[in-house]
C-alpha positions in Angstrom: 0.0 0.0 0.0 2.6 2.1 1.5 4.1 2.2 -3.1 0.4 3.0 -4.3 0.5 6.0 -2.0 4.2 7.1 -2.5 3.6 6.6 -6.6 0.6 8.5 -6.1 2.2 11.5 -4.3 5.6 11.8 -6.8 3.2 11.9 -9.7 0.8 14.5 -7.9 3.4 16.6 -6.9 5.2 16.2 -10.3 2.3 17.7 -12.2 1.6 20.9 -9.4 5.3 21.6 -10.3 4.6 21.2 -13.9 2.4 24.1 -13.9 5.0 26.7 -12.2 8.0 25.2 -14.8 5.3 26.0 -17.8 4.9 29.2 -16.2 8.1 30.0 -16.2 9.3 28.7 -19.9 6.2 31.0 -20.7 7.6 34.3 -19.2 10.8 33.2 -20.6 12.7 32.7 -17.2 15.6 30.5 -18.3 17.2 29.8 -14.9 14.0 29.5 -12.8 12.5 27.2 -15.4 15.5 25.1 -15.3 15.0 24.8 -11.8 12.0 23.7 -11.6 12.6 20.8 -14.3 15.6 19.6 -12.2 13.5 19.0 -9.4 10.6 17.8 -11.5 12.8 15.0 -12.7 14.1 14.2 -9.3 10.3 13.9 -8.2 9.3 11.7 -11.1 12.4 9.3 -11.1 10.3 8.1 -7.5 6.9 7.3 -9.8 9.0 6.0 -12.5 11.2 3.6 -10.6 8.0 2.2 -8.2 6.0 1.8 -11.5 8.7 -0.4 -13.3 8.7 -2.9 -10.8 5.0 -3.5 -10.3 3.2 -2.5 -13.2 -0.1 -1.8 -11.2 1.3 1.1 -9.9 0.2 2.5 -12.8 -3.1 2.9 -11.9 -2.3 5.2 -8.7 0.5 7.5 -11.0 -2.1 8.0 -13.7 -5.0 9.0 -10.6 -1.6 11.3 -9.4 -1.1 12.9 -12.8 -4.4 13.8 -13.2 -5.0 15.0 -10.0 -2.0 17.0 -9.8 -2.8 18.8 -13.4 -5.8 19.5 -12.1 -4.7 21.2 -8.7 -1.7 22.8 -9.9 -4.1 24.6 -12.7 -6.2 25.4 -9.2 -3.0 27.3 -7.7 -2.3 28.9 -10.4 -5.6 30.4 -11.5 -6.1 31.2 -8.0 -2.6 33.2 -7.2 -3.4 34.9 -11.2 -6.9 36.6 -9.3 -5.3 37.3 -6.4 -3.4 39.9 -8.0 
């Protein structure tokens, strides 16, 4: 259970940060972009290596993705009408 949850999580977190690296490549921020796919790759390595071992853990990295996308487009709409 403990690698559903964990796969879940590296994938979740993954996309949130997904949304602040496209944010970045967008305004044309070279370095900050590059930070944030360095540790976007760190975070995914965790989903990729649990998944390739037990190809169930599919299932939780796609629910992960998805939610993720759909929170880190949350965050950002909601810090865009805050300003």
């Amino acid at each position: 259970m403990i690698n559903w949850i964990v796969t879940f999580l590296s994938l979740f977190v993954t996309d949130i940060l997904y949304t602040y690296y496209l944010k970045a490549v967008q305004k044309d921020e070279a370095f900050k972009a590059s930070l944030w796919i360095t540790v976007i790759f760190i975070v995914s390595c965790v989903a990729v290596i649990h998944y390739t071992t037990d190809r169930t853990l599919m299932i939780p990295a796609a629910l992960g993705a998805f939610s993720g996308t759909y929170v880190g487009i949350k965050f950002k709409k909601n810090e865009t009408n805050d300003r």
